[in-house]
Biopython code that builds the backbone (N, CA, C, O; Angstrom):
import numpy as np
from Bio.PDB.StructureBuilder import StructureBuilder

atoms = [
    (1, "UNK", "N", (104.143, 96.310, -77.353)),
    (1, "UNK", "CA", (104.779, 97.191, -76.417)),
    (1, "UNK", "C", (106.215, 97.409, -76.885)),
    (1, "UNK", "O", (106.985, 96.521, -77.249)),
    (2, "UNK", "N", (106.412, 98.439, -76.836)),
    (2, "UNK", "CA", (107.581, 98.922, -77.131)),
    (2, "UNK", "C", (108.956, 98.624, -76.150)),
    (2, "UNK", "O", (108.984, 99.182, -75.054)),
    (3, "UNK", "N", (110.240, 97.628, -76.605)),
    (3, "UNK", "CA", (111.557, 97.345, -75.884)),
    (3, "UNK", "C", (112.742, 97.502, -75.937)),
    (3, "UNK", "O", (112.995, 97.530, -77.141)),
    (4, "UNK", "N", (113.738, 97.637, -75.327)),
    (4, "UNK", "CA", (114.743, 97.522, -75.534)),
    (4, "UNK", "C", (115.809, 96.281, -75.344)),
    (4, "UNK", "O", (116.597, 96.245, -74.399)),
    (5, "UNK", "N", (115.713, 95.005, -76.629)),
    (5, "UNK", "CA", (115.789, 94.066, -76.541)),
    (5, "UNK", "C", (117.929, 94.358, -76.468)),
    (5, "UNK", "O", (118.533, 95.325, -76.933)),
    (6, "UNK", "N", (118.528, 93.144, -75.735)),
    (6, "UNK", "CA", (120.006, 93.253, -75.987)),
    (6, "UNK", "C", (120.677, 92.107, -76.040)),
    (6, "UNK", "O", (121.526, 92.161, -75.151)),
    (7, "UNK", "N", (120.742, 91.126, -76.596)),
    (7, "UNK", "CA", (121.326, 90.551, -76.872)),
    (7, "UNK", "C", (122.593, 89.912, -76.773)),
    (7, "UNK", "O", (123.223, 90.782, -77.375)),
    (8, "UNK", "N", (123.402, 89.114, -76.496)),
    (8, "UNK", "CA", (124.719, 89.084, -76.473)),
    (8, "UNK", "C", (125.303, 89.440, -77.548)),
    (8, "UNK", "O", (124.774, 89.124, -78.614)),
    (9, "UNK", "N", (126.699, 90.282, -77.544)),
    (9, "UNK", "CA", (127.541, 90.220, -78.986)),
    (9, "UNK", "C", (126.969, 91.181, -79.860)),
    (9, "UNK", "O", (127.709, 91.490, -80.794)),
    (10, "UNK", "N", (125.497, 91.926, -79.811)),
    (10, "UNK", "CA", (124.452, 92.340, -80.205)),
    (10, "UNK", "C", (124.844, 94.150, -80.011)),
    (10, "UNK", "O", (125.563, 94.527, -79.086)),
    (11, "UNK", "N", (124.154, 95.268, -81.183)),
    (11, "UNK", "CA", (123.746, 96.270, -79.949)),
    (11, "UNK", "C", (122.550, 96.472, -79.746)),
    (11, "UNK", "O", (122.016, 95.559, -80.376)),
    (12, "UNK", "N", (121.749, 97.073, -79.277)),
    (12, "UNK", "CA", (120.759, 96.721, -78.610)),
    (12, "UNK", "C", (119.554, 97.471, -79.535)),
    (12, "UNK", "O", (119.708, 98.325, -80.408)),
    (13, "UNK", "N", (118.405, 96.906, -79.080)),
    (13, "UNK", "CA", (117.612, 97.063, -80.390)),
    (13, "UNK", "C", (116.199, 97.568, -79.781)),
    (13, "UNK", "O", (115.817, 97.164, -78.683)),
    (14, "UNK", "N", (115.369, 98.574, -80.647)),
    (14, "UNK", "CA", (114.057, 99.203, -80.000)),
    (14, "UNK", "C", (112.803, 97.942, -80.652)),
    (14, "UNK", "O", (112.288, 98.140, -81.752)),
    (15, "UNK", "N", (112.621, 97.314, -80.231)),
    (15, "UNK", "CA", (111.222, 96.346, -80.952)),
    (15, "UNK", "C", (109.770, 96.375, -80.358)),
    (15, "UNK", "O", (109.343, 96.866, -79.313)),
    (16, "UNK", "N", (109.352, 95.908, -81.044)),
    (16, "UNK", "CA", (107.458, 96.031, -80.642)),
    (16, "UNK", "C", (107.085, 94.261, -80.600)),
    (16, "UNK", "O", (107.217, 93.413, -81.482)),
    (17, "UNK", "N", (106.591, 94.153, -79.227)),
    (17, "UNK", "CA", (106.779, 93.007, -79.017)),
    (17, "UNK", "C", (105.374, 92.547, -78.493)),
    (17, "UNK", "O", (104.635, 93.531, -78.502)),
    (18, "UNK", "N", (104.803, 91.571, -78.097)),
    (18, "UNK", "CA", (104.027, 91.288, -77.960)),
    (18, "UNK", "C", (103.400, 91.462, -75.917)),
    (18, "UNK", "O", (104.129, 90.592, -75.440)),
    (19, "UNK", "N", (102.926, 91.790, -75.208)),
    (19, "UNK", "CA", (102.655, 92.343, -73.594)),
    (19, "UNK", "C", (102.155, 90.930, -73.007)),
    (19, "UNK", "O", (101.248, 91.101, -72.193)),
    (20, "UNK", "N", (102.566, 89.337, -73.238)),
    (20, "UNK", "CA", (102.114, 88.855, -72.706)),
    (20, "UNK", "C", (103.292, 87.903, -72.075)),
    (20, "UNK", "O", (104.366, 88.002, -72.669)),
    (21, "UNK", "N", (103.253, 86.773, -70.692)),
    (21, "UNK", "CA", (104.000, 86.022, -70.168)),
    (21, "UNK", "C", (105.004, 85.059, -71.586)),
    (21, "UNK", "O", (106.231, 84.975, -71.536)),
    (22, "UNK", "N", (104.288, 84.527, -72.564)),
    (22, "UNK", "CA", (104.521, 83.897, -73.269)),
    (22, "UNK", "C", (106.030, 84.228, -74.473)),
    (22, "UNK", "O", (107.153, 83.724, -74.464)),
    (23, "UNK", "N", (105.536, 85.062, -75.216)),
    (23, "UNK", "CA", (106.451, 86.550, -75.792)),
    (23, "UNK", "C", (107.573, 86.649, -74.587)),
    (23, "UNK", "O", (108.611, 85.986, -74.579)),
    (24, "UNK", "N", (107.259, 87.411, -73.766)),
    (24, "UNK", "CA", (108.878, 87.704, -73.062)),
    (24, "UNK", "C", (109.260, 86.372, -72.321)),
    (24, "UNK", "O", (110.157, 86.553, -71.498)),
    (25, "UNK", "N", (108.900, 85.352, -72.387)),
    (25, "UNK", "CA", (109.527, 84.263, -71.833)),
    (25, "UNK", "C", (110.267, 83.620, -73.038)),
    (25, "UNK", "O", (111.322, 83.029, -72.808)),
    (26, "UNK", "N", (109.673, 83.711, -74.612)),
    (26, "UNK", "CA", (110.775, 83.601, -75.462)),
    (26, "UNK", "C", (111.924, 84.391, -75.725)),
    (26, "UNK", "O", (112.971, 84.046, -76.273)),
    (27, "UNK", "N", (111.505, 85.802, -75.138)),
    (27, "UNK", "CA", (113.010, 86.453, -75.674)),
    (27, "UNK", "C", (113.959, 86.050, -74.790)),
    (27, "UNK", "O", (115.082, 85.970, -75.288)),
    (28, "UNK", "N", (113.871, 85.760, -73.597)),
    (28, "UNK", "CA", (114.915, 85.721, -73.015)),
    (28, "UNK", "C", (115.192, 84.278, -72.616)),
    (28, "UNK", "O", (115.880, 83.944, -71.651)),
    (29, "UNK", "N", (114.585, 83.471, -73.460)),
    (29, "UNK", "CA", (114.711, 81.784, -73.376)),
    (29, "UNK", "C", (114.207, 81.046, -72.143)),
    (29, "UNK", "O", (114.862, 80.071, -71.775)),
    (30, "UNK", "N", (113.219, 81.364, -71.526)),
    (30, "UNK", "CA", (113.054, 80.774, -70.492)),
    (30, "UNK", "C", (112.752, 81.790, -69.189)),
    (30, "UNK", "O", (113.270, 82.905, -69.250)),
    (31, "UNK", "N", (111.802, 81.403, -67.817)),
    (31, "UNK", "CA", (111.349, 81.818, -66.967)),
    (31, "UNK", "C", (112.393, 83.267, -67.044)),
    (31, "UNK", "O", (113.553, 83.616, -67.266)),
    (32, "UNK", "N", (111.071, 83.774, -66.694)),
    (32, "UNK", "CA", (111.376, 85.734, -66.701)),
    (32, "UNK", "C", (111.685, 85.821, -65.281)),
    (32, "UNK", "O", (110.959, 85.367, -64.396)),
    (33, "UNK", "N", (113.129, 86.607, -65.044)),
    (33, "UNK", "CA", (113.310, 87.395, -63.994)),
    (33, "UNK", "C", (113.205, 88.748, -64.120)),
    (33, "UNK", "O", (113.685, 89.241, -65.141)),
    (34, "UNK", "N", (112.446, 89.797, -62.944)),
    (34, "UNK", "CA", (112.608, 91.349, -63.395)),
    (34, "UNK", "C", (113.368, 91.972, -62.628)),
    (34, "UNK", "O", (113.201, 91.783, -61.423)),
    (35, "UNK", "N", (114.243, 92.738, -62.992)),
    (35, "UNK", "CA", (115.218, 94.052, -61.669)),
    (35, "UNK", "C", (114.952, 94.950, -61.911)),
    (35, "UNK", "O", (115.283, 95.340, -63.031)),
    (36, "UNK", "N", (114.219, 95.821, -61.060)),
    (36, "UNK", "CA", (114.053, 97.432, -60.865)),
    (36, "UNK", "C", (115.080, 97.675, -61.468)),
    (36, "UNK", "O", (116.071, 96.948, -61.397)),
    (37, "UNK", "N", (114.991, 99.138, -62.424)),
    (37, "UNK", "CA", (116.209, 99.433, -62.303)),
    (37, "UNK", "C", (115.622, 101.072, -61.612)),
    (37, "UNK", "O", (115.503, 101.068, -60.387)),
    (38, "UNK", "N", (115.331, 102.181, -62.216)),
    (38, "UNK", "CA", (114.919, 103.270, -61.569)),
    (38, "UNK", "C", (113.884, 103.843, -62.675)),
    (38, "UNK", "O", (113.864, 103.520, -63.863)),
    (39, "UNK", "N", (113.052, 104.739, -62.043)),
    (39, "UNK", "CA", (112.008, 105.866, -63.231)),
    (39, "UNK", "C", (111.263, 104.528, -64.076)),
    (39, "UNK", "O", (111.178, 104.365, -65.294)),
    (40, "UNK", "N", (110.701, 103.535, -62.813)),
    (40, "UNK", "CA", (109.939, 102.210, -63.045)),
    (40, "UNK", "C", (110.363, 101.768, -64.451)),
    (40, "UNK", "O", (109.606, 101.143, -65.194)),
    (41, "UNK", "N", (111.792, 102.176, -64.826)),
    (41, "UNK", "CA", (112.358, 100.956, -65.666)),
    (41, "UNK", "C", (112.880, 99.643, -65.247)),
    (41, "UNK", "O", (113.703, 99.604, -64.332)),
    (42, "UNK", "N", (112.407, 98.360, -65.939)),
    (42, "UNK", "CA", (112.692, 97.342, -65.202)),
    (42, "UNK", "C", (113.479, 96.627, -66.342)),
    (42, "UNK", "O", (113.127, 96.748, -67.516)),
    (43, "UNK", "N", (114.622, 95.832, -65.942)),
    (43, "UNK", "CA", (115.631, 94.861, -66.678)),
    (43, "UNK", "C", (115.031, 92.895, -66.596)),
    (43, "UNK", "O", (115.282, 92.293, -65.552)),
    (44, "UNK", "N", (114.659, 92.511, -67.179)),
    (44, "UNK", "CA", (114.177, 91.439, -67.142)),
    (44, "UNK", "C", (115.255, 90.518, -67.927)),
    (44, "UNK", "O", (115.957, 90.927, -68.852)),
    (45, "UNK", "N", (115.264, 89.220, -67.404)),
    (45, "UNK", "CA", (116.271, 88.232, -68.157)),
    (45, "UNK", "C", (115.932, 87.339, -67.763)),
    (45, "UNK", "O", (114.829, 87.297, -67.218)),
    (46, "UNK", "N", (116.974, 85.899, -67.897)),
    (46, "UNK", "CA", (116.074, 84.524, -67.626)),
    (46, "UNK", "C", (116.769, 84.559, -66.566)),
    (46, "UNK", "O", (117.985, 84.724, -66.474)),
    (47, "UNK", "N", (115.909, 84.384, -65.648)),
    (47, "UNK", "CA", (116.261, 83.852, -64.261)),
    (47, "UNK", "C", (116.798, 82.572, -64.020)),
    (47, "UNK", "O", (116.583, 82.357, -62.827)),
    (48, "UNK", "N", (117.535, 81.356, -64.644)),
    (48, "UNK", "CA", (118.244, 80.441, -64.426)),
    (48, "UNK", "C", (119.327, 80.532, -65.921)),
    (48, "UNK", "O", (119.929, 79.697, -66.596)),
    (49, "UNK", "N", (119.206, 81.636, -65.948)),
    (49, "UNK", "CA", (120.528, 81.817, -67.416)),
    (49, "UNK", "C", (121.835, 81.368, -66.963)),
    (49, "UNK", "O", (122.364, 80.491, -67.647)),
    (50, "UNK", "N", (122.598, 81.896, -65.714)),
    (50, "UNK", "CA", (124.155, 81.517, -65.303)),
    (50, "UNK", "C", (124.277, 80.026, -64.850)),
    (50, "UNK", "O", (125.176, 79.231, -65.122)),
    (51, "UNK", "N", (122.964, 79.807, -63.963)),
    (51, "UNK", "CA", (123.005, 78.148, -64.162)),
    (51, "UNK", "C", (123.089, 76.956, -65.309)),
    (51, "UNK", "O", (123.531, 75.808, -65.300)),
    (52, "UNK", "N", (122.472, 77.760, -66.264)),
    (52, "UNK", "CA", (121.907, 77.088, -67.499)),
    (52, "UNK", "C", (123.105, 77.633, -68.566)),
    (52, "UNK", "O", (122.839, 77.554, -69.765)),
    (53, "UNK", "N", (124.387, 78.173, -68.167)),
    (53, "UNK", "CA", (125.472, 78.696, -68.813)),
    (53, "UNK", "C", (124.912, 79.608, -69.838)),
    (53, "UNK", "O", (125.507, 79.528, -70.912)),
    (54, "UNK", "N", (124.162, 80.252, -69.812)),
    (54, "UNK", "CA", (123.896, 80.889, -71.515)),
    (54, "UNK", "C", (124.809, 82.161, -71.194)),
    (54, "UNK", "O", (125.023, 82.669, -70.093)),
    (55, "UNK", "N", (125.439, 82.659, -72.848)),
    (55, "UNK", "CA", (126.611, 83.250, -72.936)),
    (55, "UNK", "C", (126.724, 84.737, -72.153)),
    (55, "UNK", "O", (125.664, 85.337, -71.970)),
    (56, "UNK", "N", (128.014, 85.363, -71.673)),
    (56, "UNK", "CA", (127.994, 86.729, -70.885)),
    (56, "UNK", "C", (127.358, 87.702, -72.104)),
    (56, "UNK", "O", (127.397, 87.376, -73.290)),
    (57, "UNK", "N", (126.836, 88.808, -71.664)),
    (57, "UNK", "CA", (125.926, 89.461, -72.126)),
    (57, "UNK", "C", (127.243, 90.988, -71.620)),
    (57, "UNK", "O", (128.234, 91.473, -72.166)),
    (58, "UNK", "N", (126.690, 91.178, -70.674)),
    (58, "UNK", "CA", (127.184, 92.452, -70.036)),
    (58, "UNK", "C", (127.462, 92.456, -68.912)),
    (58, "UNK", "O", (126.778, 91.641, -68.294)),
    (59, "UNK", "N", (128.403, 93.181, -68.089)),
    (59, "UNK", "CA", (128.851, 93.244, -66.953)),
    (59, "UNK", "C", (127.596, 94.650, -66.744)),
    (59, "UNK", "O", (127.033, 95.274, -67.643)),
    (60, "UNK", "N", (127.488, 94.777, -65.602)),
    (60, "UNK", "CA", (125.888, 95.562, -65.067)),
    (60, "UNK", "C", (126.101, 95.487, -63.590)),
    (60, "UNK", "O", (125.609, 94.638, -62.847)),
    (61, "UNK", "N", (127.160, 96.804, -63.132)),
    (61, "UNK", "CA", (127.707, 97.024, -61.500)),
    (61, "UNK", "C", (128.551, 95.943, -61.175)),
    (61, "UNK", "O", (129.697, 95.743, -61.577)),
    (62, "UNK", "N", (127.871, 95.271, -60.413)),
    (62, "UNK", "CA", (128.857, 94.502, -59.791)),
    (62, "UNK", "C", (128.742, 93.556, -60.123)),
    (62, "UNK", "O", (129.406, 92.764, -59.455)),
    (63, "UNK", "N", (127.935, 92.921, -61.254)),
    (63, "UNK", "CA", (127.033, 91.764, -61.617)),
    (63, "UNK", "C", (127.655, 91.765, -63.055)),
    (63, "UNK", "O", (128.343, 92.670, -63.529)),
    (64, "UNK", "N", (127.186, 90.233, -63.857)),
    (64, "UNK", "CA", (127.498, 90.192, -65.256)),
    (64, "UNK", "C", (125.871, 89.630, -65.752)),
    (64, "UNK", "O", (125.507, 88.772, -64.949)),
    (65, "UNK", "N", (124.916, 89.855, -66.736)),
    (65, "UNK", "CA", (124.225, 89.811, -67.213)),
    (65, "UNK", "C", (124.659, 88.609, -68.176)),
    (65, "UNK", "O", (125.769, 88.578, -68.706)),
    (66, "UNK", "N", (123.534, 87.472, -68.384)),
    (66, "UNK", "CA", (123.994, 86.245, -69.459)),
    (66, "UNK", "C", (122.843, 86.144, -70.240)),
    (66, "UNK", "O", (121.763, 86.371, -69.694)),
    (67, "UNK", "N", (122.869, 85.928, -71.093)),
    (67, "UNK", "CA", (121.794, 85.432, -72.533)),
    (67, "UNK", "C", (121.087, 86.864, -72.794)),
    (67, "UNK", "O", (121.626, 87.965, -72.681)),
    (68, "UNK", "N", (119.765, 86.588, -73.167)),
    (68, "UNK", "CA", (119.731, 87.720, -73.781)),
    (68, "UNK", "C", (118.355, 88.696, -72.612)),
    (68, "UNK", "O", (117.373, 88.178, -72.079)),
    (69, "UNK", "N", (118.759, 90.065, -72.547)),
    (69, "UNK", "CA", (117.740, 90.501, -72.009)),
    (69, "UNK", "C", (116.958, 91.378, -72.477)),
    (69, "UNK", "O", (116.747, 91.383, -73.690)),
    (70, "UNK", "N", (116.436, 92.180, -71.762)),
    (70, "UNK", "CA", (115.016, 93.489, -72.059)),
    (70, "UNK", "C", (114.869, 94.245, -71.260)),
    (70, "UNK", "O", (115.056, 93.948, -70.081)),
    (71, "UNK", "N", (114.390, 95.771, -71.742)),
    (71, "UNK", "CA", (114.306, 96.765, -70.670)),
    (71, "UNK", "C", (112.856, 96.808, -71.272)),
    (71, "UNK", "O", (112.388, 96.369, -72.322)),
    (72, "UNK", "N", (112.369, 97.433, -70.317)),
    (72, "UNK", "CA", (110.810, 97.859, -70.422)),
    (72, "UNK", "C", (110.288, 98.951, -68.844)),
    (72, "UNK", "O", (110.872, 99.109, -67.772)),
    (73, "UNK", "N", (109.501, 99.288, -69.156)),
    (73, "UNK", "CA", (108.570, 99.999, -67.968)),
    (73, "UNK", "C", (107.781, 99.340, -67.591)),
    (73, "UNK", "O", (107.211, 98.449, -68.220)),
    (74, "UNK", "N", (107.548, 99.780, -66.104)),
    (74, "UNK", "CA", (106.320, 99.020, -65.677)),
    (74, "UNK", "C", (105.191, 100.127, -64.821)),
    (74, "UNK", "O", (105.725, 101.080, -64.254)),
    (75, "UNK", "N", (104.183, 100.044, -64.763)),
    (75, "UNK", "CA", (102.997, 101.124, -64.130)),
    (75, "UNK", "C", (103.213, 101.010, -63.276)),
    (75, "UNK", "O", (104.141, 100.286, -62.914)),
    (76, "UNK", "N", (102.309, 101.811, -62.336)),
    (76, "UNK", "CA", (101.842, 101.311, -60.675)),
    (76, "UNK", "C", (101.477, 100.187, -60.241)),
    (76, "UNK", "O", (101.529, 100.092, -59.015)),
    (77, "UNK", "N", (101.124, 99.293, -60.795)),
    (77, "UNK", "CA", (100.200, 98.175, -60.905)),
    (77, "UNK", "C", (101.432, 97.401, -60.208)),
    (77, "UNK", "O", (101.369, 96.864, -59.102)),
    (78, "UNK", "N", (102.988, 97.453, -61.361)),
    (78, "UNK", "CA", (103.759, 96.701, -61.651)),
    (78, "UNK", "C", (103.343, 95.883, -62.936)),
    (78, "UNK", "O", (103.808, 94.747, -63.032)),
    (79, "UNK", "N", (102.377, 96.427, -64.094)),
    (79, "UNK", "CA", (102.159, 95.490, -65.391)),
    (79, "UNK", "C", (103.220, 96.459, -66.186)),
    (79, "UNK", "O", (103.337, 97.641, -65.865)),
    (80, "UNK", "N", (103.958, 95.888, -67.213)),
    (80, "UNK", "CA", (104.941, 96.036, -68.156)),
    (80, "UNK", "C", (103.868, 97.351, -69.258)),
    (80, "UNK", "O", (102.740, 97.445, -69.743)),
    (81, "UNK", "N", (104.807, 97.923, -69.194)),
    (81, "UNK", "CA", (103.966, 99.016, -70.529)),
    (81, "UNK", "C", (104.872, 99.379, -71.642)),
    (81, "UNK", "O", (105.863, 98.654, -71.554)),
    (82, "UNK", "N", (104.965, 100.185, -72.651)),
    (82, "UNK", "CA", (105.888, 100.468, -73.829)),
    (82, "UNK", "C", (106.615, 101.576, -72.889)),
    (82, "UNK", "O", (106.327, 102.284, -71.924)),
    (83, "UNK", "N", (107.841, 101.286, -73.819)),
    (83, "UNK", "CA", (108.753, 102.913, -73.424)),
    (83, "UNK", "C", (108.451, 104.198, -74.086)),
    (83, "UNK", "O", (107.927, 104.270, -75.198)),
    (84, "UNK", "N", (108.756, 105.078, -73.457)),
    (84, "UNK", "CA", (108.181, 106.704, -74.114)),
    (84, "UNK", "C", (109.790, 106.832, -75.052)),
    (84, "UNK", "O", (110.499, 105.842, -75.232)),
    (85, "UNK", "N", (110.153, 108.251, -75.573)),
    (85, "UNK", "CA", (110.884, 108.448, -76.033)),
    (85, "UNK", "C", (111.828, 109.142, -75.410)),
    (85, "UNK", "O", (112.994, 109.289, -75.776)),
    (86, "UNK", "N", (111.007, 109.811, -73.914)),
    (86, "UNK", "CA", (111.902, 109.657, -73.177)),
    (86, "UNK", "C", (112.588, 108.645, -72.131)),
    (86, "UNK", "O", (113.502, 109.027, -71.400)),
    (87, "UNK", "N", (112.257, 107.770, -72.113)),
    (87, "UNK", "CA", (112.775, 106.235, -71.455)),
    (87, "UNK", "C", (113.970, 106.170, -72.287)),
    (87, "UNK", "O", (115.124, 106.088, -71.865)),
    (88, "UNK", "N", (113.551, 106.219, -73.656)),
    (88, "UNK", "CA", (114.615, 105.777, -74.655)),
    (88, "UNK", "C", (115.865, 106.813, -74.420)),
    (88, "UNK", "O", (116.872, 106.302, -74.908)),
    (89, "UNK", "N", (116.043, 107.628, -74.050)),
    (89, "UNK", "CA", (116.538, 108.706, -73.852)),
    (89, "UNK", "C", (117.700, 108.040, -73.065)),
    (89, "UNK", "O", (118.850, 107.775, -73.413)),
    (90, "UNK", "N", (116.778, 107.777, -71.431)),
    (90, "UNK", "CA", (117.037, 107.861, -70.617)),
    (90, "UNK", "C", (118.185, 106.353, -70.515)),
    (90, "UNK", "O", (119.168, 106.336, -69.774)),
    (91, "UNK", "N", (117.861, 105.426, -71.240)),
    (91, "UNK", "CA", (118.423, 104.535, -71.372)),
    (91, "UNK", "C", (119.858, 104.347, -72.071)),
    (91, "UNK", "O", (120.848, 103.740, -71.663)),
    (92, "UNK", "N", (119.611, 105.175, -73.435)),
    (92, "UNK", "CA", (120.714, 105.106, -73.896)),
    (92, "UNK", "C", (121.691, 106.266, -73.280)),
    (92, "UNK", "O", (122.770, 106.213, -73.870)),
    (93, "UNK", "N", (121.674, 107.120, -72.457)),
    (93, "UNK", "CA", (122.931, 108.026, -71.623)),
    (93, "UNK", "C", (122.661, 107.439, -70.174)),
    (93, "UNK", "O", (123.205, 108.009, -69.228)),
    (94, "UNK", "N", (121.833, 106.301, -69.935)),
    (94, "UNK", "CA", (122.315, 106.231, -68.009)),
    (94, "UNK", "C", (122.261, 105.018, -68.063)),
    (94, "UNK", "O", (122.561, 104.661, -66.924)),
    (95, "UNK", "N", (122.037, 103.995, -68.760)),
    (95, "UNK", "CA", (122.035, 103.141, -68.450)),
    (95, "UNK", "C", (122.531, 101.964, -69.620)),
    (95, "UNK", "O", (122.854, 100.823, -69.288)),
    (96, "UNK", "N", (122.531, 102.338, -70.714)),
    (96, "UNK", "CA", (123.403, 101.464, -71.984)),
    (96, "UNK", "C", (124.417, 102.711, -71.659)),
    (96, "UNK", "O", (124.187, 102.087, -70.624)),
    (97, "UNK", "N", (124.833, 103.236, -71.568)),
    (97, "UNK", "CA", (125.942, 104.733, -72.219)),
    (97, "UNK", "C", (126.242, 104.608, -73.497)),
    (97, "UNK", "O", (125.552, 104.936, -74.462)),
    (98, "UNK", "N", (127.586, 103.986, -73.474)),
    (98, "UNK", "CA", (128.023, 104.629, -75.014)),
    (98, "UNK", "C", (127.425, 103.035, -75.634)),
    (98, "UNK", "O", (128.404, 102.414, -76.047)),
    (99, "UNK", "N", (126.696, 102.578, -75.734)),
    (99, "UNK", "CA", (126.227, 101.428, -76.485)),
    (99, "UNK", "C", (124.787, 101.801, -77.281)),
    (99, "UNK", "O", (123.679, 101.774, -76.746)),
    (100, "UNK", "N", (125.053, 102.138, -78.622)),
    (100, "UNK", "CA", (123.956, 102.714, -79.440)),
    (100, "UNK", "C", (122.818, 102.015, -79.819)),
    (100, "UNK", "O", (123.133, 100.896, -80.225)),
    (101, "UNK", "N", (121.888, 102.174, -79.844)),
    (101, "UNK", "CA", (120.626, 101.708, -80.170)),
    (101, "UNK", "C", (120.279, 101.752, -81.402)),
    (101, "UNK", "O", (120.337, 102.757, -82.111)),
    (102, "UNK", "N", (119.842, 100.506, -81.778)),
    (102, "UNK", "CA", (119.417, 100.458, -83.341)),
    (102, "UNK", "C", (118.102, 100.679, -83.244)),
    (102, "UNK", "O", (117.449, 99.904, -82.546)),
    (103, "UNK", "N", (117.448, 101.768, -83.914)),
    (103, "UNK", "CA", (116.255, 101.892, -83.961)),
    (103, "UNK", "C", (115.592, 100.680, -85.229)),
    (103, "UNK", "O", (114.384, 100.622, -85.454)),
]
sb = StructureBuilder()
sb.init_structure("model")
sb.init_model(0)
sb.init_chain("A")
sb.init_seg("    ")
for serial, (resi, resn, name, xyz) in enumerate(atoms, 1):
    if name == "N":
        sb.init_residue(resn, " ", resi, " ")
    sb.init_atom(name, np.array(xyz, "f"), 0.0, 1.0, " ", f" {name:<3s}", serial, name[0])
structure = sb.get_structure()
């Protein structure tokens, strides 16, 4: 499935990753948290990252993002699917802005 992995310190990167619990519980080091974000794009990260100190990532509204995260889509279902090219689009002008994507 197709992501938008980001990293700390990082810019952010399009990868093909594997659609199962296991896979995205390594990218982001540990138990997956997901946040809506809109147009059933969802922001996933480790849900005990600020406890577990892992490093600031990004400030994200009113919030700061720590270790490393992932954007992805999700269906009706709510199961994770690849991004289109317009997701990718949509990501890099509304929601990374000026932070470029390494294809």
């Amino acid at each position: 499935m197709k992501v938008v992995i980001v990293k700390p310190d990082n810019k952010p990167e399009i990868k093909e990753v594997e659609n199962d619990l296991k896979s995205l519980q390594k990218i982001v080091g540990g138990i997956i948290q997901c946040v809506p974000l809109t147009n059933n794009l969802v922001l996933t990260c480790n849900d005990e990252g600020k406890l577990i100190g892992l490093p600031i990532n990004r400030h994200f509204g009113n919030d700061i993002l720590v270790g490393t995260f992932f954007i992805t889509k999700s269906d009706n279902e709510g199961d994770f699917i690849s991004l289109t090219d317009e997701d990718l689009t949509f990501i890099r002008t509304r929601i990374l802005k000026d932070l470029p994507l390494d294809d």
